[in-house]
N, C-alpha and C positions, 0 to 999 in steps of 0.2 A: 504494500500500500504506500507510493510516492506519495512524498510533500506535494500538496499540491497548494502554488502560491496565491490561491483564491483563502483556502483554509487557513493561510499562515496569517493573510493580509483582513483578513472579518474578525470583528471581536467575537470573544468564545460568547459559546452559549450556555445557557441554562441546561444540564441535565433531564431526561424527562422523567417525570414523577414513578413510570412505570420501572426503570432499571432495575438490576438487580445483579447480585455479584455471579449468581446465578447462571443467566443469562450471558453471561461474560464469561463463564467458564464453559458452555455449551459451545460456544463459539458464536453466538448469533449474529450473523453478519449485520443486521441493522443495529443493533445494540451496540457491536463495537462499530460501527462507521459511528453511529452519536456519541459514541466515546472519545471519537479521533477526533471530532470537530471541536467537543469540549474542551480536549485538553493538549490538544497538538500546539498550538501555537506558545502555550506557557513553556509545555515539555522543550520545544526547537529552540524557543531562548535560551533556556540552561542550559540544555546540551552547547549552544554555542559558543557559549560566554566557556565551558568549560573544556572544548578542545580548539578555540576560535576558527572554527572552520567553517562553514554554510555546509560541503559537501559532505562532514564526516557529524556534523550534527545533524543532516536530514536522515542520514543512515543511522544514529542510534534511535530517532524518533522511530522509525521505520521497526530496525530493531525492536524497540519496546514492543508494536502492538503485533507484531509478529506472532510474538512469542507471549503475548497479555494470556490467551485462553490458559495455556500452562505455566506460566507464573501464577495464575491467582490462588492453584494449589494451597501455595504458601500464605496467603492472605488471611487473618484470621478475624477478620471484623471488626477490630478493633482502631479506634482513632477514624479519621477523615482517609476515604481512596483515595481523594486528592494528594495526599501527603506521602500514603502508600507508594501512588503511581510517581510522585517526585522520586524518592528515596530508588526505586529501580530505574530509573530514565539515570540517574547517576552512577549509580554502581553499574549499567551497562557502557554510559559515558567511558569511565576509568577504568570498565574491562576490554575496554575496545584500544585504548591507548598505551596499556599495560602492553597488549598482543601487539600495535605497532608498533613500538620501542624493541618490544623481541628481537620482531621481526626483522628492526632497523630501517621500515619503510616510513619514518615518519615527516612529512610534510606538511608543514603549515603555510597556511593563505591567508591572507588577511583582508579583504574588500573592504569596500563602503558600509558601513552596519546597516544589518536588515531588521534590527530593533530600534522602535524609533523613541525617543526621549519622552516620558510620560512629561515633564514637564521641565523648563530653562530652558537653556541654550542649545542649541543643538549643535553646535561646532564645540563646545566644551565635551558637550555629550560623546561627540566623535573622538575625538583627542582623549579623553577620557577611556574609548572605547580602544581605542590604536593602544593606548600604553597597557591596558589591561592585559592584551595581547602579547605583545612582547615580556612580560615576566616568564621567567624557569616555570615549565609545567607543576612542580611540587607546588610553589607558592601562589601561581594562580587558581590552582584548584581549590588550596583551603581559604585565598580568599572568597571565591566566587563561593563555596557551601555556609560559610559562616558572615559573612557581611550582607553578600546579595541574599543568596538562600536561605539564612537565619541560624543553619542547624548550630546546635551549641557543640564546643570543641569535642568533648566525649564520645560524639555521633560520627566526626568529621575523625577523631582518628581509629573508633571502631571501623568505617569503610576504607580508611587509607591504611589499615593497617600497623598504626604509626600511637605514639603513646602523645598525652594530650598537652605534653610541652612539647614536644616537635611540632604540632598543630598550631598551638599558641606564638610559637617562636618563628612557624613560617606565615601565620598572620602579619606582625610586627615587621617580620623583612618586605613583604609584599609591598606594606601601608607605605612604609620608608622610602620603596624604588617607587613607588608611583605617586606620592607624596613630590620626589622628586623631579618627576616628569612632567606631571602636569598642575602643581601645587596640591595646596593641600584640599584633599576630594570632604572634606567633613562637612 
């Protein structure tokens, strides 16, 4: 199921009342296409901000719903899907990036941002958005989960792997390099 830039460019919708996780684990193609239009456009932000790519974030959006019917397995009702569906759009993000580092295929792009500034300036927003890019993979990831994304450090280094003063100490380096680049973003 390709990004399609109609879906990316609409603001999301309202879920319809009838869902059900259900239904999502059946595979019901109308159920997950109203899933995709729900939540596609938030999910392709993250993902991008988190490998600054367009092309390798349409592919974990992709990814994610791919594979939604057998993920939800693990789903256990608890909390908001919304947050659920966040938390795997990530942890496929950084399993996709892990496997290209292996691989040694990794290339980064950087375009014109295809997220547009909820509000300011949008030439900050850009230049904001360009340095964000240029940080070390480690430190833009745990910015983008703990600043942009909210999660608190403990969440950010159970999925990174990483103990929650590496987490903490690659926030601090992150704020500093781009602090530097484009002043201070507070």
């Amino acid at each position: 199921m390709p990004l399609q830039p109609a879906a990316l460019a609409a603001p999301a919708i309202e879920p319809p009342a009838t869902w059900s996780v259900a239904d999502l684990q059946r595979g019901d193609a109308r159920v997950l296409d109203a899933c995709y239009r729900v939540h596609a456009r938030r999910l392709y932000a993250i993902a991008l901000r988190l490998t600054a790519s367009p092309a390798d974030a349409e592919d974990v959006v992709h990814d994610v719903f791919v594979r939604l019917p057998d993920a939800l397995a693990t789903y256990e009702e608890r909390g908001q899907f919304a947050a659920w569906l966040t938390r795997l759009t990530v942890r496929t993000a950084l399993l996709g990036r892990q496997r290209a580092v292996r691989r040694d295929q990794v290339h980064r792009q950087v375009d014109v941002p295809t997220d547009e500034p909820r509000e300011g300036d949008p030439v900050a927003y850009a230049r904001a958005l360009a340095a964000l890019a240029t940080l070390p993979e480690r430190l833009r990831v745990v910015f983008v989960l703990r600043v942009i994304e909210g999660f608190a450090h403990a969440e950010i280094a159970a999925l990174l792997a990483i103990t929650v003063n590496t987490s903490e100490v690659r926030l601090h380096r992150a704020l500093h390099q781009l602090r530097r680049l484009v002043g201070d973003l507070r």
